[in-house]
C-alpha positions as a Python dict, from the first residue, in 0.01 Angstrom:
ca = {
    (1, 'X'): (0, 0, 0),
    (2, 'X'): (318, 168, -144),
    (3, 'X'): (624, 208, 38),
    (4, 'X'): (875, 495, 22),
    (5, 'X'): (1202, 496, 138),
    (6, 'X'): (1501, 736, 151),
    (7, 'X'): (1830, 636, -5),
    (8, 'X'): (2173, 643, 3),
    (9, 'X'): (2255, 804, -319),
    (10, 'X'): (2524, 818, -557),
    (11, 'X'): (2633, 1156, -743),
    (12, 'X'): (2898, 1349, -955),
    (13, 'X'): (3187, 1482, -787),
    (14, 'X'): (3179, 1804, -961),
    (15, 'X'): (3540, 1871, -849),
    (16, 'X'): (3571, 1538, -1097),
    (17, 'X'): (3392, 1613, -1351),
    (18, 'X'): (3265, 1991, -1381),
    (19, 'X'): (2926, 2108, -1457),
    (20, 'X'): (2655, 1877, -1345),
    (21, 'X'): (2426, 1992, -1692),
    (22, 'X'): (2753, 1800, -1897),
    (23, 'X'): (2732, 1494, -1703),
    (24, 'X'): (2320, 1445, -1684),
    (25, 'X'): (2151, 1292, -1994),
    (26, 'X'): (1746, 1248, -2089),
    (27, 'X'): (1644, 902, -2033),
    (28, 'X'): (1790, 631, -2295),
    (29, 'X'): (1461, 612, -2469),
    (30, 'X'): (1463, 886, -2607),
    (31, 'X'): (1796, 930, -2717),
    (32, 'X'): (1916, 910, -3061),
    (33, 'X'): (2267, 804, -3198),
    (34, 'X'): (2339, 1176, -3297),
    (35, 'X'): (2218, 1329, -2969),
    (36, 'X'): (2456, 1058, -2728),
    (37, 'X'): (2692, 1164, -2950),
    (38, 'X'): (2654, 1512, -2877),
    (39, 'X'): (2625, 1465, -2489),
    (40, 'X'): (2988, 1266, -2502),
    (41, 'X'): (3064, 1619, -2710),
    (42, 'X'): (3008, 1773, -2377),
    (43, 'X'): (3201, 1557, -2064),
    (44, 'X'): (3334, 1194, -2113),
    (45, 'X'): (3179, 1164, -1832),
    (46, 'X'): (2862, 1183, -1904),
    (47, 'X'): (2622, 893, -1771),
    (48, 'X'): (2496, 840, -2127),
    (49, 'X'): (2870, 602, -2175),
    (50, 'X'): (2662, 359, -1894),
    (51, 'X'): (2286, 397, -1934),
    (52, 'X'): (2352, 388, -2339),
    (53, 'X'): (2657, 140, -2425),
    (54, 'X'): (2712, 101, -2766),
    (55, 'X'): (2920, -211, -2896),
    (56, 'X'): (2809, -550, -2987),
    (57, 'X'): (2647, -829, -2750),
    (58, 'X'): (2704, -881, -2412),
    (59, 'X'): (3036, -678, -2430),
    (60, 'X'): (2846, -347, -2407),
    (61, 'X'): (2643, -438, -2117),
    (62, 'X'): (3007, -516, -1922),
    (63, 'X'): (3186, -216, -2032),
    (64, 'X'): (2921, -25, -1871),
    (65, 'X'): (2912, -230, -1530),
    (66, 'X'): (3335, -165, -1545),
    (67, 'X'): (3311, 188, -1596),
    (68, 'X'): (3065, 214, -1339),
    (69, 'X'): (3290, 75, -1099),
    (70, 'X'): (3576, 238, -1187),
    (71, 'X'): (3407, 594, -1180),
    (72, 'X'): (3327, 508, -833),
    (73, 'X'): (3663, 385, -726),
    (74, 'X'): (3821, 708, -853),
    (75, 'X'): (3583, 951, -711),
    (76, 'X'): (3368, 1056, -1015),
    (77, 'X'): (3105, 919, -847),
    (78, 'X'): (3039, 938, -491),
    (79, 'X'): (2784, 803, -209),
    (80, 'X'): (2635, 1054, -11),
    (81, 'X'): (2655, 1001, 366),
    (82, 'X'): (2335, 930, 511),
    (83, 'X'): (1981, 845, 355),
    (84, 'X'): (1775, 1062, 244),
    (85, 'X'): (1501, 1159, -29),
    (86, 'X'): (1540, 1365, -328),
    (87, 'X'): (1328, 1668, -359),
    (88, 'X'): (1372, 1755, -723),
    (89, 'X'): (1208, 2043, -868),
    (90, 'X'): (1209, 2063, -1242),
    (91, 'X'): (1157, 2473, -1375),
    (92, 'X'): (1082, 2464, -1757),
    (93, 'X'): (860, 2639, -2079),
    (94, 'X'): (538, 2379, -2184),
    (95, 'X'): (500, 2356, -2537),
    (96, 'X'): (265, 2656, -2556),
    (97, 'X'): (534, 2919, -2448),
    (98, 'X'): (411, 2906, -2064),
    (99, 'X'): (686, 2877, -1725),
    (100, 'X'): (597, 2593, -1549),
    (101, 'X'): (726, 2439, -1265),
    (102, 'X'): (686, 2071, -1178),
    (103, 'X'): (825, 1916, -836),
    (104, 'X'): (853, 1552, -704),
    (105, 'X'): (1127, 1358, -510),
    (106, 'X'): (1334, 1067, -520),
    (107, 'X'): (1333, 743, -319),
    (108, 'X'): (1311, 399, -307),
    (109, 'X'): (1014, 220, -366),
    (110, 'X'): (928, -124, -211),
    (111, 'X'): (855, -356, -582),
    (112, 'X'): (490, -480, -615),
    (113, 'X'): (365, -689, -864),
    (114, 'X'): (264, -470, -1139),
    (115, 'X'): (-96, -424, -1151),
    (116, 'X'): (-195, -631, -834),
    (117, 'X'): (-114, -414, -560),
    (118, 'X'): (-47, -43, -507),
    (119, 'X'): (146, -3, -854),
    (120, 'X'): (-51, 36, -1179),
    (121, 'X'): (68, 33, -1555),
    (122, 'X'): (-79, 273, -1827),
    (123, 'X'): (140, 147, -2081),
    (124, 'X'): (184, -225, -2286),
    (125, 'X'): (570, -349, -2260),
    (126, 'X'): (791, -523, -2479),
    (127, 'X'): (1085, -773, -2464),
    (128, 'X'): (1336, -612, -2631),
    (129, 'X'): (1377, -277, -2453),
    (130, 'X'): (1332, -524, -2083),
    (131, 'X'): (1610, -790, -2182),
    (132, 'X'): (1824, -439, -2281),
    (133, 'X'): (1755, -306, -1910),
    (134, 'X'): (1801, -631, -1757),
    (135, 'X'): (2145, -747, -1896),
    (136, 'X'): (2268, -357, -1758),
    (137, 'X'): (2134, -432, -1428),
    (138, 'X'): (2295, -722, -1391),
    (139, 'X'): (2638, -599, -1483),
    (140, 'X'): (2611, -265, -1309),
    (141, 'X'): (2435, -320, -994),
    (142, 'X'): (2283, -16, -1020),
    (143, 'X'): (1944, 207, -1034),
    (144, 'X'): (2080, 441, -1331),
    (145, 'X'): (1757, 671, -1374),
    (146, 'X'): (1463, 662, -1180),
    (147, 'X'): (1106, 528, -1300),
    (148, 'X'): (844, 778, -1335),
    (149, 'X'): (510, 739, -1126),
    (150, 'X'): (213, 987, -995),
    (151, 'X'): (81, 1004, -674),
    (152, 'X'): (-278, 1183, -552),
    (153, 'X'): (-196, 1500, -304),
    (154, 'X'): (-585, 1606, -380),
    (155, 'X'): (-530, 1882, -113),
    (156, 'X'): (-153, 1973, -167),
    (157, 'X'): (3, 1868, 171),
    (158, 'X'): (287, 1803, 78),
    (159, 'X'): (320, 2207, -98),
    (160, 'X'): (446, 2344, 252),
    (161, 'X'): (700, 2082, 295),
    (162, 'X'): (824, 2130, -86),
    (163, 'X'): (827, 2481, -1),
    (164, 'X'): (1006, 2519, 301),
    (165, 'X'): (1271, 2267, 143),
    (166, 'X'): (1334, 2486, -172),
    (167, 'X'): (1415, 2789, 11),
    (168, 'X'): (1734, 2672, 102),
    (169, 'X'): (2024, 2636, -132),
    (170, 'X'): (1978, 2336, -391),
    (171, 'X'): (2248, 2011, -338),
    (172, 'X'): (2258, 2031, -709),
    (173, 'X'): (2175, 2215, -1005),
    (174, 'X'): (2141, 2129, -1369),
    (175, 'X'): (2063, 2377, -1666),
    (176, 'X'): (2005, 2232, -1973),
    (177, 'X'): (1801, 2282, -2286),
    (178, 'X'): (1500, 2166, -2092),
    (179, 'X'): (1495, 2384, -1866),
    (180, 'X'): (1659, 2398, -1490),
    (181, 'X'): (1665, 2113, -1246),
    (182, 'X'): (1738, 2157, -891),
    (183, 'X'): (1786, 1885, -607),
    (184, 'X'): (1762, 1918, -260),
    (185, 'X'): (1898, 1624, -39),
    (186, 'X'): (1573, 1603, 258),
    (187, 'X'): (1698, 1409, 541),
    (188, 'X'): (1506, 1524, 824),
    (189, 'X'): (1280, 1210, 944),
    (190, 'X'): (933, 1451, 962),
    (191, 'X'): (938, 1539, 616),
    (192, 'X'): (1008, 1177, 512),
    (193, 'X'): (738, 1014, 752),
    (194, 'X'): (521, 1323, 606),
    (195, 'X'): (637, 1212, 213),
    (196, 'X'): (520, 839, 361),
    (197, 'X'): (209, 876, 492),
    (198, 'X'): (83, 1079, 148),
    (199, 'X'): (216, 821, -100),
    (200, 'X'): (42, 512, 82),
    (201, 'X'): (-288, 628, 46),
    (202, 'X'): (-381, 587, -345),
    (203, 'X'): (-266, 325, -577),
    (204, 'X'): (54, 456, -755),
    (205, 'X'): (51, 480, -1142),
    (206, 'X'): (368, 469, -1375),
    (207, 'X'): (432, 767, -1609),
    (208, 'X'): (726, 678, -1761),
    (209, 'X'): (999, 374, -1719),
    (210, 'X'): (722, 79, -1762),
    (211, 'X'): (1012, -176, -1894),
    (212, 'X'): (1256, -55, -1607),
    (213, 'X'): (1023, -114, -1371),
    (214, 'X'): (924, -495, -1510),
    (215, 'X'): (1273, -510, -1559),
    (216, 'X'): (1326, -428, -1179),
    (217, 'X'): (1084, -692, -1095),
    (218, 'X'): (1274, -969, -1303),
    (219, 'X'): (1638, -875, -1133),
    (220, 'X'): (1462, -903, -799),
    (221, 'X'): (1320, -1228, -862),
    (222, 'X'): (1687, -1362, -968),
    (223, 'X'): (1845, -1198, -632),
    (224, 'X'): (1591, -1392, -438),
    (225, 'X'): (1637, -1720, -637),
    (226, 'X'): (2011, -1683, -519),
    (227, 'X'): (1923, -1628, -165),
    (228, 'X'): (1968, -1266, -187),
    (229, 'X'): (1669, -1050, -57),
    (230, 'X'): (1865, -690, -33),
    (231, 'X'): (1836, -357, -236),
    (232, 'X'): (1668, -505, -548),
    (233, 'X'): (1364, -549, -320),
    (234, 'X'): (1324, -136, -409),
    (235, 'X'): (1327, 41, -720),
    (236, 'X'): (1443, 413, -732),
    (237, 'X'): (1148, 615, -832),
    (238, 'X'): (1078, 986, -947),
    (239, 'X'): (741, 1092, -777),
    (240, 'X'): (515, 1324, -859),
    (241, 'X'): (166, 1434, -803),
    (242, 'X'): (-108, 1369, -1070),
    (243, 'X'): (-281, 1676, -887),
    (244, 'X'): (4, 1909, -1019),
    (245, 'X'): (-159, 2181, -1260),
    (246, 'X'): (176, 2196, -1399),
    (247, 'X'): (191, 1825, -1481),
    (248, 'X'): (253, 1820, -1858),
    (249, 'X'): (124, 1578, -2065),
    (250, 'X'): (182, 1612, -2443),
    (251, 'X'): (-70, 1407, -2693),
    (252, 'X'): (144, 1218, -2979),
    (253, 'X'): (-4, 1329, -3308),
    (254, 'X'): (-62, 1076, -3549),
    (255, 'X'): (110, 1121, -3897),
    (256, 'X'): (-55, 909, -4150),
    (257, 'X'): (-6, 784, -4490),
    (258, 'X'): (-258, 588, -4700),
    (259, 'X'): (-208, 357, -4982),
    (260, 'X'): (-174, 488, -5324),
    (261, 'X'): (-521, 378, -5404),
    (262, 'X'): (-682, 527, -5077),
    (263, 'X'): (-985, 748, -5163),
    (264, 'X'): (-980, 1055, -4989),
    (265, 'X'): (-1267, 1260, -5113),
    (266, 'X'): (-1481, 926, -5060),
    (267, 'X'): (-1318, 941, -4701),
    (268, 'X'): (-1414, 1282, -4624),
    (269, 'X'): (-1782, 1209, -4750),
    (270, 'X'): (-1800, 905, -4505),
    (271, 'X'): (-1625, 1137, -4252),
    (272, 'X'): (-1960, 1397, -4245),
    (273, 'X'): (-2246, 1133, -4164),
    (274, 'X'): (-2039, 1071, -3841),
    (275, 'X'): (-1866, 1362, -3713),
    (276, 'X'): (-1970, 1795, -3756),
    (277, 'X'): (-1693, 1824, -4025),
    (278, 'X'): (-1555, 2252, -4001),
    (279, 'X'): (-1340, 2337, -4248),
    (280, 'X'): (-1124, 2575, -4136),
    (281, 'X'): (-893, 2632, -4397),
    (282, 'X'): (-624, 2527, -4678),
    (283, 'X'): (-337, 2699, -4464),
    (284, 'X'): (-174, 2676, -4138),
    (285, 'X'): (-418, 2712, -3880),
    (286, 'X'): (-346, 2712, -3477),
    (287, 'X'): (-480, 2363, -3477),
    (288, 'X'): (-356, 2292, -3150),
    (289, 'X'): (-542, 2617, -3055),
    (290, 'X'): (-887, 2509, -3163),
    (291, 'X'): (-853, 2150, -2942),
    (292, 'X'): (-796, 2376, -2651),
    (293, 'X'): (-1135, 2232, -2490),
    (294, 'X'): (-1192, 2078, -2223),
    (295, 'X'): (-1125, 1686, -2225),
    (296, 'X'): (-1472, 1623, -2075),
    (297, 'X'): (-1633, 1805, -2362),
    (298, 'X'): (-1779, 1605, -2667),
    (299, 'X'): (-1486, 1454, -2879),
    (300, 'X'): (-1280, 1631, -3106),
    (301, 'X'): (-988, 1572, -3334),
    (302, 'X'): (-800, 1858, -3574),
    (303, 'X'): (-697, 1715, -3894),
    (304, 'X'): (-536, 1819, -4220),
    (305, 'X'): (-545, 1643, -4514),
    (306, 'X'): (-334, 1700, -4829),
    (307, 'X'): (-484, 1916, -5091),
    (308, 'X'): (-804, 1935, -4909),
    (309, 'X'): (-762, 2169, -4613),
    (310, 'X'): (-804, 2186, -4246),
    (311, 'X'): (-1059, 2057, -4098),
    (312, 'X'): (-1238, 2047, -3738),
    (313, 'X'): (-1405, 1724, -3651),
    (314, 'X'): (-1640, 1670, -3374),
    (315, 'X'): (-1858, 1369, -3282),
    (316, 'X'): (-2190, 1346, -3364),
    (317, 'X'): (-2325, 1103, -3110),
    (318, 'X'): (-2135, 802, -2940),
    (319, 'X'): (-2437, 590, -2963),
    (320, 'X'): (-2349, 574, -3360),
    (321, 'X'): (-2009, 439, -3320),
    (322, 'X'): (-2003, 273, -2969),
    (323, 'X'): (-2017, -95, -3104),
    (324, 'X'): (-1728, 18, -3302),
    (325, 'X'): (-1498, 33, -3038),
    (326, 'X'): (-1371, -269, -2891),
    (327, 'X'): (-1639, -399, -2607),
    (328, 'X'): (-1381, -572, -2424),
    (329, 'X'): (-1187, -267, -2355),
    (330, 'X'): (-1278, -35, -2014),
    (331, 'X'): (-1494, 239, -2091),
    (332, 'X'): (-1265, 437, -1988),
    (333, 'X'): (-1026, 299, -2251),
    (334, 'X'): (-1351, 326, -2522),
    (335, 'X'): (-1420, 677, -2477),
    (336, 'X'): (-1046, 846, -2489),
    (337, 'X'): (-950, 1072, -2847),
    (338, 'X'): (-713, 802, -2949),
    (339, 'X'): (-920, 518, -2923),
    (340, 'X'): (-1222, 720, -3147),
    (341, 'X'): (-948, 806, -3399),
    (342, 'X'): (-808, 472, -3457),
    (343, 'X'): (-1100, 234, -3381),
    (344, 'X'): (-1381, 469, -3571),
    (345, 'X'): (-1216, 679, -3810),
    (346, 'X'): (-885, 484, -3970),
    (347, 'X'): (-1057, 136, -3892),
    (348, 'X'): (-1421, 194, -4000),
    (349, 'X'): (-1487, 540, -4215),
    (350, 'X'): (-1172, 516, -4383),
    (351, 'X'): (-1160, 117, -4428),
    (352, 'X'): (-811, 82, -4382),
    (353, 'X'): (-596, -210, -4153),
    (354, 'X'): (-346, 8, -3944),
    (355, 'X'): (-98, -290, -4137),
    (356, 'X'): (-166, -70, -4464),
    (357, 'X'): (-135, 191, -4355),
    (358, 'X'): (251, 401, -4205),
    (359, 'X'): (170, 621, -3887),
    (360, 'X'): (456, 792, -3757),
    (361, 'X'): (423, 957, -3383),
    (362, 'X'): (494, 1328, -3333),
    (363, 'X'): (440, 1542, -3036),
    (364, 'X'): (510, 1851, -3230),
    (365, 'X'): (224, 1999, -3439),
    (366, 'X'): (451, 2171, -3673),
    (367, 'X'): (643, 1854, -3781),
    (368, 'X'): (274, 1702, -3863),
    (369, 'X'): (156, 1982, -4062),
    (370, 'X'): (495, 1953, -4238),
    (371, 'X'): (475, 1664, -4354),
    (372, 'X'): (141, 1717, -4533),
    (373, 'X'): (272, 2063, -4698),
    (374, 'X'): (592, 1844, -4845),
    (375, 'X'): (376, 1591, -4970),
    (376, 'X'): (560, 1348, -4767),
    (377, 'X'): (213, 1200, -4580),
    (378, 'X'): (-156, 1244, -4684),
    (379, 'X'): (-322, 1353, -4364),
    (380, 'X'): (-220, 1455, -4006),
    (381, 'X'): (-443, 1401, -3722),
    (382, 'X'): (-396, 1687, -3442),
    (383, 'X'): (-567, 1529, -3092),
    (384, 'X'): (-594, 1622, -2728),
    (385, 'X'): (-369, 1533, -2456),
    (386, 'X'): (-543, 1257, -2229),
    (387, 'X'): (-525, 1394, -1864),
    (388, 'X'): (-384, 1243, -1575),
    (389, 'X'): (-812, 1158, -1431),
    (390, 'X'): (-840, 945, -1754),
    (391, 'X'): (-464, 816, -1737),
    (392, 'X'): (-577, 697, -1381),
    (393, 'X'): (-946, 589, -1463),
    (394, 'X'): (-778, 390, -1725),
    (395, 'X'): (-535, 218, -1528),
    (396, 'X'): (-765, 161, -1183),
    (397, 'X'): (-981, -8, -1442),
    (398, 'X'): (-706, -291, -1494),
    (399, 'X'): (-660, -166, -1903),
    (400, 'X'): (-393, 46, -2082),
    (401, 'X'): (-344, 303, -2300),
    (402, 'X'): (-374, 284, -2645),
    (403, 'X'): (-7, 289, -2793),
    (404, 'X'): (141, 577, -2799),
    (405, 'X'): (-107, 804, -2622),
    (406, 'X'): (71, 960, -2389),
    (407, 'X'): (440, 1185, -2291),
    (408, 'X'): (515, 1331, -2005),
    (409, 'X'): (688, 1634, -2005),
    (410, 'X'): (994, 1687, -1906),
    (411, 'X'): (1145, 1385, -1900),
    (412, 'X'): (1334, 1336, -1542),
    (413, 'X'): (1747, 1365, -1621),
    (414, 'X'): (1969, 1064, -1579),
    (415, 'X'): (2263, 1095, -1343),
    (416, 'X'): (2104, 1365, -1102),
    (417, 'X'): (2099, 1090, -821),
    (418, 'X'): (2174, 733, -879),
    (419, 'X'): (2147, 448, -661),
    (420, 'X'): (2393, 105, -563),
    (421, 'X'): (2183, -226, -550),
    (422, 'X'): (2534, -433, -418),
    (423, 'X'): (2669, -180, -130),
}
């Protein structure tokens, strides 16, 4: 079962540094070199210089660990008093124009083995981005951002104590292009037993932070090897229920382009013996309007192809392409938008290796239907966010998503709370 506890975190002085919104940064994912240099634009001090170094080898990776320490020996960064968790509440517009407000807190999480205990994956890893993590864990000591994960609240009992918490005065506040984060620090022992009891009853599945969490996993394994069994045994952790109706999860679009030779009227024609083919146009439609079905419904998947039109496709029957899709995936897995698109259409109707052909990822509907306009890609594929049920059904099955399936939005800030694994 999963364990939560509070912590002793570690914040901005703001008498130090100013404005918490010019100090906080999105997580280092997602950041490119023009946007950290545009939050350094902002405050020197922004967390970005640590959970972002730039330089070459292992130098980067100590400058950060030094400037870590030194920000907390002069007071930029300071421990708060006594343990507690984070209650973080997270106001914001979702992509189609509507207020939403998502809210969660901050602790420490005992580590499980990922995927044999009460902590599930949804996403494949990779080495690079976990020997990047793990080289700034070792020189900083530290818990810069925490890892995303859901947790089931089926009946909302934890909605009074959220409540009752935000009606006092936030700890901290951050408004940035996002939206507005606030942070309350919740140290009274009811509300944390309360937080407790909730989490421990469902398996736990990771949103975001997959490679910080293996990464977490790895540095604990080289504390114990030295005899060391302290705070790497936890992992600070941004929790927040999968029940939400304002948990937003944003489908990446798939941006394709085809080989010179690719036939796409012959691709179309294959297209209609499979799926109910609507046209709906030759000019921008509200695609994302038209998927706006429920997920349980029969599949569907917008699409616009270059000098064709728009087009609405919907499956036929699943007993048609079912051998198609990989048998030794979890039906779960099998029967999700992305896998029909990629396994079905781009693998089988259209004939094509995903090796041949260049997809680029886009969460934004506009920037697909862009690219087709300009010429600069032959067809964009417009598909339905998964939702957290299938996230979970996948995961609980022992599978993951298909690559780039899924992006929670917003993305918790960096530098809100941080967390000490050597005090």
């Amino acid at each position: 079962m999963a364990i939560i506890n509070p912590i002793r975190g570690i914040r901005y002085n703001s008498e130090k540094v100013g404005a918490l919104e010019t100090v906080v940064a999105p997580p280092y994912d997602v950041i490119t070199p023009e946007g950290r240099a545009h939050l350094l634009s902002k405050n020197l001090f922004n967390v970005v210089r640590i959970d972002l170094p730039i330089g070459d080898g292992d130098a980067k990776y100590r400058y950060a660990g030094s400037l870590w320490r030194r920000w907390r020996e002069s007071g930029v960064l300071v421990r708060d008093p006594a343990p507690a968790l984070y209650f973080l509440e997270e106001r914001y517009v979702t992509p189609s124009g509507k207020p939403a407000v998502r809210r969660g807190f901050i602790g420490a999480l005992v580590l499980e083995e990922i995927g044999k205990g009460s902590v599930l994956p949804h996403e494949r890893t990779f080495a690079g981005p976990k020997a990047d993590r793990l080289r700034l864990m070792e020189e900083t000591l530290a818990n810069l951002s925490p890892v995303f994960l859901l947790y089931r609240d089926p009946t909302d009992e934890l909605g009074g104590t959220y409540a009752r918490v935000a009606s006092a005065p936030p700890d901290a506040e951050a408004q940035t292009a996002g939206g507005t984060s606030r942070m309350w620090r919740v140290t009274d022992t009811g509300d944390i037993r309360r937080v407790a009891e909730v989490v421990r009853r469902y398996p736990l599945i990771i949103a975001d932070g997959h490679h910080r969490y293996e990464t977490a996993i790895r540095f604990r394994d080289q504390q114990r090897a030295m005899g060391i069994r302290g705070a790497a045994e936890s992992l600070m952790v941004y929790l927040c229920s999968s029940d939400d109706p304002n948990l937003t999860i944003l489908p990446p679009h798939r941006v394709v382009t085809f080989p010179p030779s690719f036939d796409v009227g012959g691709f179309l024609s294959r297209l209609d013996e499979y799926f109910a083919v609507t046209r709906i146009g030759a000019t921008s439609p509200n695609l994302a309007g038209l998927l706006k079905v429920d997920t349980a419904e029969s599949y569907k998947i917008g699409m616009w192809v270059k000098n064709h039109g728009v087009f609405l496709l919907g499956l036929r029957s699943w007993e048609r392409v079912a051998e198609w899709i990989d048998p030794q995936r979890s039906p779960a897995w099998r029967k999700l938008d992305v896998s029909l698109l990629h396994e079905v259409i781009l693998q089988r109707i259209a004939g094509v290796s995903e090796n041949d052909v260049n997809i680029r990822y886009t969460v934004d509907p506009e920037d697909g239907c862009s690219a087709v306009v300009s010429g600069s890609a032959d067809i964009f594929f417009l598909i339905r966010a998964p939702s957290a049920a299938q996230i979970a059904a996948v995961a609980e099955a022992g599978d993951v998503m298909p690559h780039k399936s899924t992006y929670f939005s917003p993305k918790p800030l960096t530098g809100m709370v941080m967390r000490s694994l050597s005090d």
